[in-house]
C-alpha positions in Angstrom: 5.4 20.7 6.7 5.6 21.9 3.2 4.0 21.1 -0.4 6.5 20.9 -2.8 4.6 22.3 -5.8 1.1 22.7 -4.6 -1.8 19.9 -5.5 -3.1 18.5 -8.0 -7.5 18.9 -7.5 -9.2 16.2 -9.2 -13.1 16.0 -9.3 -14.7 13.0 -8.3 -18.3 12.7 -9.7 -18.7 9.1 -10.6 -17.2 6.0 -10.8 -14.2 6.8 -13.1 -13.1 9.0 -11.2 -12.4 6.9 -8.5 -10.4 5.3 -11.0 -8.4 8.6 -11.2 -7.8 9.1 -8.2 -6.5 6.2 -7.9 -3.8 6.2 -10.5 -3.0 9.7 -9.5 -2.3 8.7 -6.2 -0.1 5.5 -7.2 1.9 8.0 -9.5 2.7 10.5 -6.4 3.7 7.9 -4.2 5.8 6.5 -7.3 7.6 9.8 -7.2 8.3 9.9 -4.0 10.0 6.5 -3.9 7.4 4.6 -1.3 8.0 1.5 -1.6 5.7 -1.4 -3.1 4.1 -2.1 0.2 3.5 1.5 1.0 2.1 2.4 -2.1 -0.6 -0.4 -2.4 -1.5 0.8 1.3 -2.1 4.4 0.8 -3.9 3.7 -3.0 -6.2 1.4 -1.0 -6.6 3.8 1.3 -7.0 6.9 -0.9 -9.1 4.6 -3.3 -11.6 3.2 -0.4 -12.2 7.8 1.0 -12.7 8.7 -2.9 -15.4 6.0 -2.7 -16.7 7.4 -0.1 -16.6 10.9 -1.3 -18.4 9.7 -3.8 -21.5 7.6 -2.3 -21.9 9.7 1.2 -21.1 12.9 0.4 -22.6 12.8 -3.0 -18.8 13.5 -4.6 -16.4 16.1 -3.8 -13.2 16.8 -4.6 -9.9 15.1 -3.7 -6.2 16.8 -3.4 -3.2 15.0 -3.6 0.4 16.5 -3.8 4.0 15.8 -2.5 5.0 16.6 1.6 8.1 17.2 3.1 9.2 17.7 6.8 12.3 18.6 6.2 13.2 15.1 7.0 11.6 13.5 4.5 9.0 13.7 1.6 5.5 11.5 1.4 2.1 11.9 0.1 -0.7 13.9 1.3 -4.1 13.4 0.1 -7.6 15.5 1.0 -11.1 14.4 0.2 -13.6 17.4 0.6 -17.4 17.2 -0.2 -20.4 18.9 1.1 -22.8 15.7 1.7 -24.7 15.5 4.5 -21.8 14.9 7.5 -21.2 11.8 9.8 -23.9 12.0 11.8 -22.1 9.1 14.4 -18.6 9.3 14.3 -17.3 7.1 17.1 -19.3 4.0 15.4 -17.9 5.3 11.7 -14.3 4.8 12.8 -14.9 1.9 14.7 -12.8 -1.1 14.3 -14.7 -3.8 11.5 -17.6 -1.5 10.7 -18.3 -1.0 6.9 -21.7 -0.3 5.7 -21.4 -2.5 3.4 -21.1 -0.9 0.2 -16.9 -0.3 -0.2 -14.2 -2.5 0.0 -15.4 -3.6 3.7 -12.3 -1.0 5.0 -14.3 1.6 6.4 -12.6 4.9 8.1 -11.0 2.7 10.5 -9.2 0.3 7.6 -8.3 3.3 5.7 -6.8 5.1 8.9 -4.9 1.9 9.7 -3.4 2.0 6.0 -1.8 5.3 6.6 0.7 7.6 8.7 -1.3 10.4 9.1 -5.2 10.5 9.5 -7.5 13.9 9.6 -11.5 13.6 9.7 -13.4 16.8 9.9 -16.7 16.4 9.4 -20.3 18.2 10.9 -23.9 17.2 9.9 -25.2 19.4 7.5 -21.6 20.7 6.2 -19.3 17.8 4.9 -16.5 16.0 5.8 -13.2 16.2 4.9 -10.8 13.4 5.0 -6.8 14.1 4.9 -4.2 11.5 5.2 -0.4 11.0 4.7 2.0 8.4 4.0 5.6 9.0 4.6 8.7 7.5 2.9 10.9 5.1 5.5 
């Protein structure tokens, strides 16, 4: 798999960046033709992680750029910060459980959203979130 003209890095510090990202992401998956329904799932899905970025790991960084396979082209996006880890995984991507504070998706919604989900994460280092949403 392939970027086809490397990503675009977009800070996320506060609220309005969120905002960003959001947009960002919408005009990405614009470009590569997903269509209405697939768009409005991976920008929910990308906007619920930069959330996150933003309240547990303090803020971080998020990368978004174009994919292809070879068969076809989709959206990749990467949230990075260096917060303090998911301490409890297997409850974090369980099924229904939010703490409250986002759109009530948690990992779980957000990886439900998506193709492709990625969660690297160790206490005291970060996490880093990467998910992909091809074109059908």
């Amino acid at each position: 798999m392939t970027a086809a003209g490397g990503a675009e890095v977009l800070p996320i510090a506060g609220d309005d960046d969120v905002v960003r990202v959001r947009q960002v992401v919408r005009g990405y998956a614009q470009r590569v033709k997903l269509s209405l329904v697939d768009q409005t799932k991976l920008v929910t899905a990308t906007s619920e992680l930069a959330r996150n970025t933003l309240i547990y790991g303090g803020g971080g960084t998020a990368h978004v750029e174009v994919v292809d396979d070879g068969r076809r082209q989709g959206v990749r996006a990467s949230f990075e910060d260096e917060g303090p880890g998911i301490p409890d995984l297997a409850l974090a991507l369980a099924d229904g459980w939010s703490s409250g504070t986002g759109m009530g998706l948690g990992l779980s919604g957000s990886r439900r959203l998506v193709d492709e989900f990625d969660l690297d994460t160790e206490v005291g280092r970060g996490t880093t979130v990467t998910v992909v949403k091809w074109k059908r």
